[in-house]
N, C-alpha and C positions, 0 to 999 in steps of 0.2 A: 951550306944552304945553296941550291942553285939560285942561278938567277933568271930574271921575266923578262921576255923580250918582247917588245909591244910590234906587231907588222901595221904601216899605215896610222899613227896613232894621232887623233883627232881629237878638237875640244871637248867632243861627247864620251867617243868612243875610240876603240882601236877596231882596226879590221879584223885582226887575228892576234892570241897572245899564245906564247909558247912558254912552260913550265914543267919541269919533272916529268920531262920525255911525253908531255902532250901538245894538242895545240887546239887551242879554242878558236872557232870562227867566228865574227856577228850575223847575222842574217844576212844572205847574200840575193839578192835580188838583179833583173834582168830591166831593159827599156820598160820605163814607165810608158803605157798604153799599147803595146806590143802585145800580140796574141800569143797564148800559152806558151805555144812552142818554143817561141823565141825568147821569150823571160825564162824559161827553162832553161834553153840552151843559154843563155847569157848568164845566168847563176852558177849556172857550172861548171863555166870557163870562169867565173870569179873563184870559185873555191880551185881548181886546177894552177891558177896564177897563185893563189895563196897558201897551198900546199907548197909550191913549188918553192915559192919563196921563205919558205920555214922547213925547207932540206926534207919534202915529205912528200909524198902521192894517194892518187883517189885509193891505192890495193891498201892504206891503210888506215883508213876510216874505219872506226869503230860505229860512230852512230851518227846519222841525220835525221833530222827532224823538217819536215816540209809542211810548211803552213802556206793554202790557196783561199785564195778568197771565192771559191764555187769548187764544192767535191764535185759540181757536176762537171769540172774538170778534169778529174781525176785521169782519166785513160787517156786524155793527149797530154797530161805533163809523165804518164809512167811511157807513154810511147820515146816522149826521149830519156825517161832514167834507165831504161832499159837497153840502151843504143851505147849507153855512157859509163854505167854502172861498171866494176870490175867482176866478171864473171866466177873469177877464183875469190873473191874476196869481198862478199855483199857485206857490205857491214846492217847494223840491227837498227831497222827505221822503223818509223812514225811518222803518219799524213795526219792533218786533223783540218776544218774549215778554220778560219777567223778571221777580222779584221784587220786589214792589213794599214801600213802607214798613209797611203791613197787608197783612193779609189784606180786609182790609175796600175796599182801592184794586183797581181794577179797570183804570183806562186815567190815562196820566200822560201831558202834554204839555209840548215844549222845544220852545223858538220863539228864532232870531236874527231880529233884523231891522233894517232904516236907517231911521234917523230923520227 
């Protein structure tokens, strides 16, 4: 049986866990009250740090899932996934609205990906 390695592992939750050649992320999120761009850009560079640190990169994300709190966001947070993205290797996402843990969170990123 392999074993689970927890990245960052907290009373609630772990940042990232690694398992049978995957690795789960939690929701990654940018400054609380910070305009789109920058909670984008800051969620990205958390999942980039958390890849990295489970021997893995953005070319090999299978799926992200981005939940914002206003789709009428939508084109300034895809203005930076698209800057960010791996061009050879999109992996298969989903935006959706919802409520997020503040008011103060604007756009929250879920990333699977293999190791």
């Amino acid at each position: 049986m392999s074993s689970i390695k927890r990245i960052e592992p907290g009373a609630r939750m772990s940042q990232a866990v690694v398992h049978g050649g995957l690795i789960w992320l939690a929701g990654q999120v940018g400054t609380a009250g910070a305009d789109v761009t920058t909670q984008t850009k800051d969620a990205l560079a958390h999942v980039d740090r958390l890849l990295a640190e489970a021997g893995s990169d953005k070319s090999k994300i299978l799926q992200t899932t981005i939940w914002m709190a206003s789709m009428s966001d939508f084109a300034e947070m895809n203005a930076v996934w698209d800057q960010w993205v791996d061009p050879a290797n999109p992996p298969a996402r989903a935006t959706g609205e919802a409520k997020l843990a503040t008011p103060e969170y604007k756009v929250e990123v879920i990333v699977v990906a293999a190791a």
